[in-house]
C-alpha positions in Angstrom: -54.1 -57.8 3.5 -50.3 -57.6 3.4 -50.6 -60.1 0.6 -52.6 -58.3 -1.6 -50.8 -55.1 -1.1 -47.7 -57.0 -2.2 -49.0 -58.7 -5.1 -51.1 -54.9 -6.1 -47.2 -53.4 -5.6 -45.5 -55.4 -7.9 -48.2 -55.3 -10.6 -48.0 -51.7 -10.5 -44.2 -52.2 -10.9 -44.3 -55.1 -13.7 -46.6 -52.4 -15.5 -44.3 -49.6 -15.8 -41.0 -51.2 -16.0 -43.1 -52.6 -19.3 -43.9 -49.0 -20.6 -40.0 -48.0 -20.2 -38.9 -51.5 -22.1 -41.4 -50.7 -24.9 -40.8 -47.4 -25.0 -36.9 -48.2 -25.7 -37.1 -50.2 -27.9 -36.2 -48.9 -32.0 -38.9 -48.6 -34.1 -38.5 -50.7 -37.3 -37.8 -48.2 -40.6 -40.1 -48.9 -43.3 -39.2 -50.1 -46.7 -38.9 -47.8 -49.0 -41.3 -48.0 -52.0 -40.0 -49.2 -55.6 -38.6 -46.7 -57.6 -37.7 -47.5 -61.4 -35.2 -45.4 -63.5 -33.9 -45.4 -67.4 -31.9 -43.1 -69.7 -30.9 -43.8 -73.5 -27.4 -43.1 -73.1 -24.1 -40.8 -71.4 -21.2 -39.4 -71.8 -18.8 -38.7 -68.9 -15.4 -37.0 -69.3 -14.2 -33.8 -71.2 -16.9 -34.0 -74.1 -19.7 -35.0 -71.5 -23.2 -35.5 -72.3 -25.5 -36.1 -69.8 -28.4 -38.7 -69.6 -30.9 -38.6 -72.8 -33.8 -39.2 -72.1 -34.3 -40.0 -68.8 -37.0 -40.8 -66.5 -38.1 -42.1 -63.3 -40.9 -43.3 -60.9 -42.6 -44.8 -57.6 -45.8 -45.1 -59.2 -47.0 -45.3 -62.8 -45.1 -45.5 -65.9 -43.3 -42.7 -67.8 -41.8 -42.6 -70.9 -39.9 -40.3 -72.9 -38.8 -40.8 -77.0 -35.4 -39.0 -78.4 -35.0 -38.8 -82.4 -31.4 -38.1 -82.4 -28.8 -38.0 -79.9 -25.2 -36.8 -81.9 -23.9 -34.0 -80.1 -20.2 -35.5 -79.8 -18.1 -37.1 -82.6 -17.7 -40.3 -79.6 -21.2 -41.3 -80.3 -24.2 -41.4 -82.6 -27.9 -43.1 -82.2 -31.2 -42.4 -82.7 -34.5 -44.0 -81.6 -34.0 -43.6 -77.9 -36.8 -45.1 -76.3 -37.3 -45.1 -72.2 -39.9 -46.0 -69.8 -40.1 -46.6 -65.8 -42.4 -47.7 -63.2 -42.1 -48.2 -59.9 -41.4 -51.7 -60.3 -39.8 -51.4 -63.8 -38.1 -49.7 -66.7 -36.9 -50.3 -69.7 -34.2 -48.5 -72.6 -33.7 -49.3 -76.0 -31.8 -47.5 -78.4 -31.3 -47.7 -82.4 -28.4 -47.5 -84.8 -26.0 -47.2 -82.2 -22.5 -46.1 -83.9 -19.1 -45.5 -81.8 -16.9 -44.6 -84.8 -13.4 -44.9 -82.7 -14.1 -48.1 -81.1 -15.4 -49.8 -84.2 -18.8 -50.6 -82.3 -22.2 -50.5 -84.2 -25.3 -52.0 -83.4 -29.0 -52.0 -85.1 -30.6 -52.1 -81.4 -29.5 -52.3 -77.5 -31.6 -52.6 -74.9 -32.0 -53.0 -71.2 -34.5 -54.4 -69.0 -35.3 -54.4 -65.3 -38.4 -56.0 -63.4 -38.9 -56.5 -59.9 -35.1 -56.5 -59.4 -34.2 -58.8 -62.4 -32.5 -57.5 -65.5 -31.5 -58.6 -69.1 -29.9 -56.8 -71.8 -29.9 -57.5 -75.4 -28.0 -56.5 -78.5 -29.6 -56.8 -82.3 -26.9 -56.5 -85.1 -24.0 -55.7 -82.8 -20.4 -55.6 -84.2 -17.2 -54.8 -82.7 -14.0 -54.7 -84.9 -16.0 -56.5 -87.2 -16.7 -59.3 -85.0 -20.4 -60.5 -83.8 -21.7 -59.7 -80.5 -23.8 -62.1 -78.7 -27.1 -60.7 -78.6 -28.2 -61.8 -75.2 -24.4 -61.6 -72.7 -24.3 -62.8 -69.7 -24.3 -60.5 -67.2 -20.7 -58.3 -66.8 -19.1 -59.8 -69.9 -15.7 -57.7 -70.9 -14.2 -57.2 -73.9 -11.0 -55.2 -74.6 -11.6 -52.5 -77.5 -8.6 -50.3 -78.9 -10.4 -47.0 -79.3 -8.4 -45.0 -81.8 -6.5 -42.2 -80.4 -7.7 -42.7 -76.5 -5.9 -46.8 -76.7 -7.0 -49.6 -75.1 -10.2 -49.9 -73.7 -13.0 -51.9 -71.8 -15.9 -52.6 -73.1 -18.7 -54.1 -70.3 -21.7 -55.9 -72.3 -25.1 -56.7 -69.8 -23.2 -54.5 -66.6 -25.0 -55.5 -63.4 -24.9 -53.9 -60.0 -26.5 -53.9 -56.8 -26.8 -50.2 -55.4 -26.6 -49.0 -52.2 -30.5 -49.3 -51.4 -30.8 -52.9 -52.7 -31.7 -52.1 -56.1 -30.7 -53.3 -59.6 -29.1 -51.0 -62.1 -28.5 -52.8 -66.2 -26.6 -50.7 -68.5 -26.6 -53.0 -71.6 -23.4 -51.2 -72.7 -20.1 -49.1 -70.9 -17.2 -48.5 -72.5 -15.0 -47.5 -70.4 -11.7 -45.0 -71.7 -8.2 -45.7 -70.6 -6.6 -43.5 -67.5 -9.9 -42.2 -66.0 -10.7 -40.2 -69.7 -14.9 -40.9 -69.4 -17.1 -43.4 -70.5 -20.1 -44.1 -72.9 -22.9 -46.3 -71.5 -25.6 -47.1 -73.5 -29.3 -48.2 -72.7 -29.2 -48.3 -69.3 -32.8 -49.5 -66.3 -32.8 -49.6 -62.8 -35.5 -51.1 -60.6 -36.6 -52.9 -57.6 -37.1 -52.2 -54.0 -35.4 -50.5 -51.9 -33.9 -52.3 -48.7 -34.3 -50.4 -45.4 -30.9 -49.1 -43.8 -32.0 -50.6 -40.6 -33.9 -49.9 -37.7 -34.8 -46.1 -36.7 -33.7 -45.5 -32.5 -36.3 -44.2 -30.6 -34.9 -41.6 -28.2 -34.3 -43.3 -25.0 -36.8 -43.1 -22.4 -36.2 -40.5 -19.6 -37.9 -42.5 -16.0 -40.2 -40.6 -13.9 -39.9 -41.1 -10.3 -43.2 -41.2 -8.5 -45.3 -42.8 -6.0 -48.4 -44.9 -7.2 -51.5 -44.8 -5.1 -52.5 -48.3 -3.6 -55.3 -48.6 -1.7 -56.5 -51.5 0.4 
């Protein structure tokens, strides 16, 4: 009898020293859904414009179309194209002209699918020099911008952001002394990555006696 009260004892004991450990443990976050994103082109700095068109989503596709886009001497295009799913997106734009850099193109675009992206360049001409049409991912080029001075110009830009997705701009040009910058055709996609596991509160013990009979 003593036997089977100890065995019954530490049963009952194994059983909720289980609960506490499961209920101290973190739950796991979940991953967050895909989410793609695209816009035609911006402007930062004093003559800013912000980004046209833009969309995003986590589930089916969106698109939006933009005739014109001229509202600053820095920059003219037209044919802005966009679209983005939760897995993808996508941004072209035509007849892109930067006057002060000596920069033209017939067509840029940018690509992003299930966190891989591309860019590519049709017709594109700095200082009267040829592009590549398809860069290799964060290729720089110096440009002299007239009036602003020296500046960087970032063909195929790749980054990872903070949540584990990819963001392609096919084209920043980035002004001297903090002054703004002009990116142009720019998709984002992929899946987020969870910030890491969510802790549970920790368990609070409860003290009592449990009945064993024998």
């Amino acid at each position: 009898m003593r036997y089977t009260h100890a065995v019954m004892r530490l049963a009952a004991a194994g059983l909720l020293a289980g609960g506490l450990v499961a209920a101290g443990m973190p739950a796991q976050a979940a991953a967050p859904a895909g989410e793609g994103s695209a816009y035609g082109l911006a402007v930062t700095g004093p003559l800013a414009v912000p980004p046209v068109p833009a969309v995003s989503s986590s589930s089916g596709e969106v698109s939006k179309r933009l005739l014109r886009e001229d509202r600053t001497k820095l920059v003219r295009a037209s044919g802005l194209d966009v679209s983005a799913s939760a897995a993808r997106a996508r941004s072209s734009v035509a007849r892109l002209a930067v006057p002060a850099a000596k920069l033209a193109a017939g067509a840029v675009s940018a690509k992003c699918a299930d966190g891989q992206g591309s860019a590519n360049l049709a017709n594109a001409v700095l200082a009267g020099k040829r592009l590549d049409s398809t860069p290799p991912p964060n290729t720089t080029v110096p440009v002299d911008v007239d009036g602003v001075g020296r500046a960087s110009l970032t063909l195929n830009k790749q980054r990872r952001m903070a949540d584990g997705r990819l963001a392609v701009t096919a084209m920043e040009l980035m002004l001297p002394g903090g002054k703004g910058a002009l990116r142009v055709a720019s998709a984002t996609c992929g899946r987020g990555v969870p910030q890491g596991p969510a802790e549970a509160p920790a368990p609070t013990p409860v003290r009592h006696d449990l009945p064993v009979t024998g």
